[in-house]
C-alpha positions, 0 to 999 in steps of 0.5 A, a space after each residue: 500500500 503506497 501513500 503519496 502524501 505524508 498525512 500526520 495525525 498523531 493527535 487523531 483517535 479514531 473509533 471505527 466500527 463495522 461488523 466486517 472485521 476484515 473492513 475494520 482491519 484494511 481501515 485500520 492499517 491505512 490510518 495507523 500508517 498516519 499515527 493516529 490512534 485506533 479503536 474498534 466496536 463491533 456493533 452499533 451499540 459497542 460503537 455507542 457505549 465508547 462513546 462518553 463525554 469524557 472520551 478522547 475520540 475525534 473521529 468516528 467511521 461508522 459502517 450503517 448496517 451493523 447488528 444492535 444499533 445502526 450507523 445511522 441509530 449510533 450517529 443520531 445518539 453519539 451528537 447528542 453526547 459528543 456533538 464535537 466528534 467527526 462522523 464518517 459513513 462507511 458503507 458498501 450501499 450506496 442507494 442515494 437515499 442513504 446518503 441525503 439520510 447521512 447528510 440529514 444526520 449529521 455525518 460529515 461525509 460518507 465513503 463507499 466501501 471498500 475504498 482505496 486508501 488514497 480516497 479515505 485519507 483524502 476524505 478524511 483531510 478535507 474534513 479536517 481542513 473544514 473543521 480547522 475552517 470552522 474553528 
């Protein structure tokens, strides 16, 4: 895996959750390669219970169908307790509706999956130049 531009995100934490753990694991090593920390939930409801007030995340990729609790359930009950958090979709369906749905929601962006690196990375930097924008 051959990344062009040297991304730095060692004061990024990263929660990731997908019931494809194989998903989790080619995420996973893309955004270790910047040097941000990564957790993983299994399920919605695992993804929504790290999420507390007190918790070190800044970002959240969220596949949308997962058991217990959707992306999209997970989402809506995450911005009420940690509205600063960055939501990602990470999703294999990718029915329009959905995505005017993650739009509606909140999340900041959403990526079909599987993507390639070069595309999650680039996602996940223009999020954050907005967010540095809006700071």
């Amino acid at each position: 895996m051959t990344i062009s531009k040297n991304y730095k995100w060692e004061n990024e934490h990263f929660l990731v959750a997908d019931d494809d753990y194989y998903s989790y694991l080619l995420v996973e090593k893309v955004l270790r390669r910047t040097g941000a920390r990564v957790n993983y939930a299994s399920n919605g409801a695992d993804a929504l219970n790290e999420i507390v007030p007190n918790s070190t995340f800044t970002v959240v990729i969220l596949d949308i169908l997962m058991p217990k609790l959707s992306g999209f359930e997970v989402v809506e009950a995450a911005k009420r307790i940690r509205p600063d958090i960055i939501f990602i979709a990470y999703t294999a369906d990718i029915l329009s509706i959905h995505r005017l749905k993650c739009s509606s929601l909140g999340f900041h962006a959403c990526i079909v999956k599987p993507a390639l690196p070069s595309r999650l990375l680039n996602t996940l930097e223009e999020v954050f130049v907005l967010r540095e924008q809006l700071l």
